[in-house]
C-alpha positions in Angstrom: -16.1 -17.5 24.2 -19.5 -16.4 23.6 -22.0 -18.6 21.5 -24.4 -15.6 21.1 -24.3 -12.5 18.9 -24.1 -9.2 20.6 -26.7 -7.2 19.4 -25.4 -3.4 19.4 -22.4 -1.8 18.9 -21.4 -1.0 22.8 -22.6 -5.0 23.8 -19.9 -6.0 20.8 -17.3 -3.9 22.1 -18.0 -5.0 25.7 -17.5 -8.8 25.2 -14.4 -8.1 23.1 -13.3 -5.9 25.4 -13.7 -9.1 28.0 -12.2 -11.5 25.5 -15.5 -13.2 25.0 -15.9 -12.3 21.3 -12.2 -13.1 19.1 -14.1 -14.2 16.1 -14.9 -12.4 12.2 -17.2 -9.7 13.3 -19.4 -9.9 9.9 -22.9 -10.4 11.1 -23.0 -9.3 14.4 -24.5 -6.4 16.3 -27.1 -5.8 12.7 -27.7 -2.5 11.9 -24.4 -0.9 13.3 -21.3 0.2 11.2 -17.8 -1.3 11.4 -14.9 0.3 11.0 -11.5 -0.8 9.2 -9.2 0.5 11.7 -5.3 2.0 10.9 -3.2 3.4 13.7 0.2 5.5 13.0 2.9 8.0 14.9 2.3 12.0 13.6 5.1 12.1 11.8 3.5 9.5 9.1 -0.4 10.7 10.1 -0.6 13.7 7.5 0.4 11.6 4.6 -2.1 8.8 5.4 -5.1 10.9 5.6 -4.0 12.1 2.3 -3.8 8.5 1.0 -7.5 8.6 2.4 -8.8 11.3 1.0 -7.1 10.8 -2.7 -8.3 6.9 -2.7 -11.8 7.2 -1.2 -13.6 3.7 -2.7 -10.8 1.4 -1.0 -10.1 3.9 2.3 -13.7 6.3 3.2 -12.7 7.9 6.1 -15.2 8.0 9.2 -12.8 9.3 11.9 -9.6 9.6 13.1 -8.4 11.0 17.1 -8.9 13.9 17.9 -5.5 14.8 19.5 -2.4 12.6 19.4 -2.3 9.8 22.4 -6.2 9.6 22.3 -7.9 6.1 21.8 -11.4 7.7 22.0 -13.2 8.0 18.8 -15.9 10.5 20.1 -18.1 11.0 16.2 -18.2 6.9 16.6 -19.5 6.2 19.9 -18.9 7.8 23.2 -17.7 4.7 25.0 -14.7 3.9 22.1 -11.2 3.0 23.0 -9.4 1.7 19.8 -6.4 0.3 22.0 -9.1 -2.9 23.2 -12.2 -2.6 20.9 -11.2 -4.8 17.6 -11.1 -8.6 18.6 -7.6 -8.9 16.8 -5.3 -6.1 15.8 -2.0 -6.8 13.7 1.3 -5.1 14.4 3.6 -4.0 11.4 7.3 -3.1 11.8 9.3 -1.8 8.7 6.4 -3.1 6.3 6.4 -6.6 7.8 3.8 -8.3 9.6 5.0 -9.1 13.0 2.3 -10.4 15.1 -1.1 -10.3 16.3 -2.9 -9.2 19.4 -5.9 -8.9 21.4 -5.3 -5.4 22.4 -2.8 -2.8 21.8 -2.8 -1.5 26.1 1.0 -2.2 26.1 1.7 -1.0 22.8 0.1 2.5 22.7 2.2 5.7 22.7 1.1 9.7 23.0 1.7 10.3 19.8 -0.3 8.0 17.9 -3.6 8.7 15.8 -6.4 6.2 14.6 -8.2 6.2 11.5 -11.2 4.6 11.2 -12.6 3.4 7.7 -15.8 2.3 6.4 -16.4 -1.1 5.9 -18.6 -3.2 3.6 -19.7 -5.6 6.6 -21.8 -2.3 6.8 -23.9 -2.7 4.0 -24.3 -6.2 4.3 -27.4 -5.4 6.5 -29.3 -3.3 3.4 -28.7 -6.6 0.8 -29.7 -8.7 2.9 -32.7 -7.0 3.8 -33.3 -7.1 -0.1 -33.5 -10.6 -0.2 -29.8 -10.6 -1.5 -27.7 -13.7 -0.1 -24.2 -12.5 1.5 -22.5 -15.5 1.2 -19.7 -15.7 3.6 -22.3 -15.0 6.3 -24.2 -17.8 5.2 -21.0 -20.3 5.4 -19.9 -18.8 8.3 -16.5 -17.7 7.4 -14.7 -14.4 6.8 -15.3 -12.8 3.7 -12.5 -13.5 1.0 -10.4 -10.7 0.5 -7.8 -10.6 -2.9 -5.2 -8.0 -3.9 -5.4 -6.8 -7.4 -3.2 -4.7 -9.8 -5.3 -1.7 -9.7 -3.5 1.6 -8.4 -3.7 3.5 -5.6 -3.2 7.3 -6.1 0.0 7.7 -4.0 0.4 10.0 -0.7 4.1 10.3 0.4 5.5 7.0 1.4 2.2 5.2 1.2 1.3 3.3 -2.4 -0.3 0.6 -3.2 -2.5 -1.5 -5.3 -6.4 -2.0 -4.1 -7.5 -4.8 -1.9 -11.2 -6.3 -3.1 -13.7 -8.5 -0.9 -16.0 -10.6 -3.1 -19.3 -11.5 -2.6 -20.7 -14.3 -5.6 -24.0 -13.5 -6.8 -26.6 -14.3 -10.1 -26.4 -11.5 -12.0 -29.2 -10.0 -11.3 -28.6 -9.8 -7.9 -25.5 -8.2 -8.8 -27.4 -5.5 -10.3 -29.8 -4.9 -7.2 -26.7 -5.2 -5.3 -25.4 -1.8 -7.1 -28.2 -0.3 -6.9 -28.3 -0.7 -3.8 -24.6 0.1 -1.8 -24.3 3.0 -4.0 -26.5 4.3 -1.7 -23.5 3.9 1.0 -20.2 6.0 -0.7 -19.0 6.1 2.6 -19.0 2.1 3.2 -16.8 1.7 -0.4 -20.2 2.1 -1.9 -20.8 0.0 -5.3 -19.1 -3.1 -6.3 -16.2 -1.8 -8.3 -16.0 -5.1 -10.8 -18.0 -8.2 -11.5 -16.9 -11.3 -13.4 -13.9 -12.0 -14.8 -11.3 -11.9 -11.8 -8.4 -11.8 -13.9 -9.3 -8.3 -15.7 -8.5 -6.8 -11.7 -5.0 -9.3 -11.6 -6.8 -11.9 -9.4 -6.0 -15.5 -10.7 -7.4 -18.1 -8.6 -10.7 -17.7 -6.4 -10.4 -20.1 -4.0 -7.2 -18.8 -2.7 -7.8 -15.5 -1.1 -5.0 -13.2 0.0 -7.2 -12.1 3.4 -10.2 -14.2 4.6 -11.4 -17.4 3.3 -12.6 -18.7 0.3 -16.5 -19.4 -0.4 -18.2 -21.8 -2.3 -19.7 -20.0 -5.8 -22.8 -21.6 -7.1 -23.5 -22.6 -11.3 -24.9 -19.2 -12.5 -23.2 -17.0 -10.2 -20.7 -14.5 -10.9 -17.6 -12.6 -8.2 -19.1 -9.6 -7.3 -15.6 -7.2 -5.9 -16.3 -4.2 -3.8 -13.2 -2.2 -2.8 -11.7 -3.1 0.4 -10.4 -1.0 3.5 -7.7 -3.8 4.0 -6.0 -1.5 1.1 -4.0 0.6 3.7 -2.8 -2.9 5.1 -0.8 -3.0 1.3 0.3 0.6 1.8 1.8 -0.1 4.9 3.5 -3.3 3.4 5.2 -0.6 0.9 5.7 2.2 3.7 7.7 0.5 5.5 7.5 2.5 8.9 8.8 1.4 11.9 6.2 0.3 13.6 2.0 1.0 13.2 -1.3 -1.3 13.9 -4.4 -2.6 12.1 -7.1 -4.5 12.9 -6.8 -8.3 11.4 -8.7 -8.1 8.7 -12.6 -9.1 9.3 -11.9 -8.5 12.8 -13.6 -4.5 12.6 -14.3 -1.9 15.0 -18.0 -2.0 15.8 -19.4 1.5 16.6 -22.3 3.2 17.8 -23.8 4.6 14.3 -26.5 3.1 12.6 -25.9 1.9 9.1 -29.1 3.6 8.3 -27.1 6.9 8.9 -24.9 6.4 6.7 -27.3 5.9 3.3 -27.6 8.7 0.9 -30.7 9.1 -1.4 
């Protein structure tokens, strides 16, 4: 495996691709935006996109195939095939978690469709570019990731409560850190919550649901921005017979610059 970081989107995709990149792909090719990454039959796609579109902080939709059966991702980055690109993809049968992969090649049928969803590993370029530490990048772990107990609008058979990834900051750079990813609504955008984790139904910090924990520093608060490991829950719920995620952390790395997708 590969001690170096690639440095764009199509060098990330190529040593994963290769097998030579399976780690947490938060910090790598800087500047480019990663994608959450959801993959269903037709018969469940319409309701999904609806799930999207009526829950857009936890699940911003960047793309999704443009026919059934096509792995290409064409608005993302010409070279995209979601079947290999992610460096570890989870396979869900009847709502359970079944197993994890490297690539999906044996798995993909002509009538699934990909979505792909903003992530917040996105703007993690713009704080830190603001002088505003991202922790779990500077511990070298995955970002911690905790289910709450706030709703999900529903979409057919897909419900749920949010996901949240937490970032701890001083307060202040909490509020630069607003300021600042509200600039990205398509990357979840703002922090949704700060402080007290049990107001969102998250009881114990050092135990996240997805990722892994991070040390939090005298002065420092939980900073929570919605999470596009939120369809993961849905799925849970769902309960179809079979569909594919990325494991969380473990993103789609396109061909779009992060830059592209601020907003004044």
């Amino acid at each position: 495996m590969k001690d170096h970081c690639p440095d764009t989107g199509a060098a990330a995709r190529a040593d994963i691709r290769q097998g030579l990149w399976r780690k947490p792909t938060s910090g790598i090719a800087p500047g480019f935006v990663q994608c959450n990454l959801v993959i269903l039959d037709t018969g469940a796609a319409s309701d999904f996109l609806r799930f999207c579109q009526t829950n857009p902080k936890p699940c911003p939709l960047l793309a999704m195939s443009p026919e059934p059966g096509d792995p290409t991702l064409p608005a993302l980055g010409a070279s995209i095939d979601v079947r290999t690109d992610c460096p570890s993809y989870r396979i869900w049968t009847q709502g359970a978690l079944t197993t994890e992969c490297d690539n999906l090649l044996d798995h993909w049928q002509s009538d699934h469709v990909a979505f792909a969803l903003g992530c917040s590993f996105s703007f993690e370029e713009a704080l830190i570019a603001a002088g505003v530490e991202v922790r779990h990048i500077t511990e070298g772990v995955n970002v911690p990731m905790y289910r709450t107990h706030l709703p999900c609008e529903s979409s057919g058979v897909f419900r749920g409560t949010m996901v949240v990834s937490m970032r701890p900051m001083k307060p202040a750079q909490a509020i630069r850190a607003i300021q600042i990813c509200a600039r990205f609504p398509t990357v979840h955008g703002a922090p949704i919550h700060f402080g007290q984790p049990e107001a969102i139904g998250i009881n114990d910090l050092t135990a996240p649901d997805f990722g892994e924990a991070v040390s939090i520093r005298e002065g420092e608060v939980p900073v929570f921005w919605a999470c596009g490991v939120t369809p993961q829950v849905a799925l849970e719920n769902a309960k179809l017979p079979l569909a594919f995620t990325h494991t969380p952390g473990h993103m789609l790395i396109t061909d779009l610059r992060n830059a592209e997708l601020a907003v004044n």
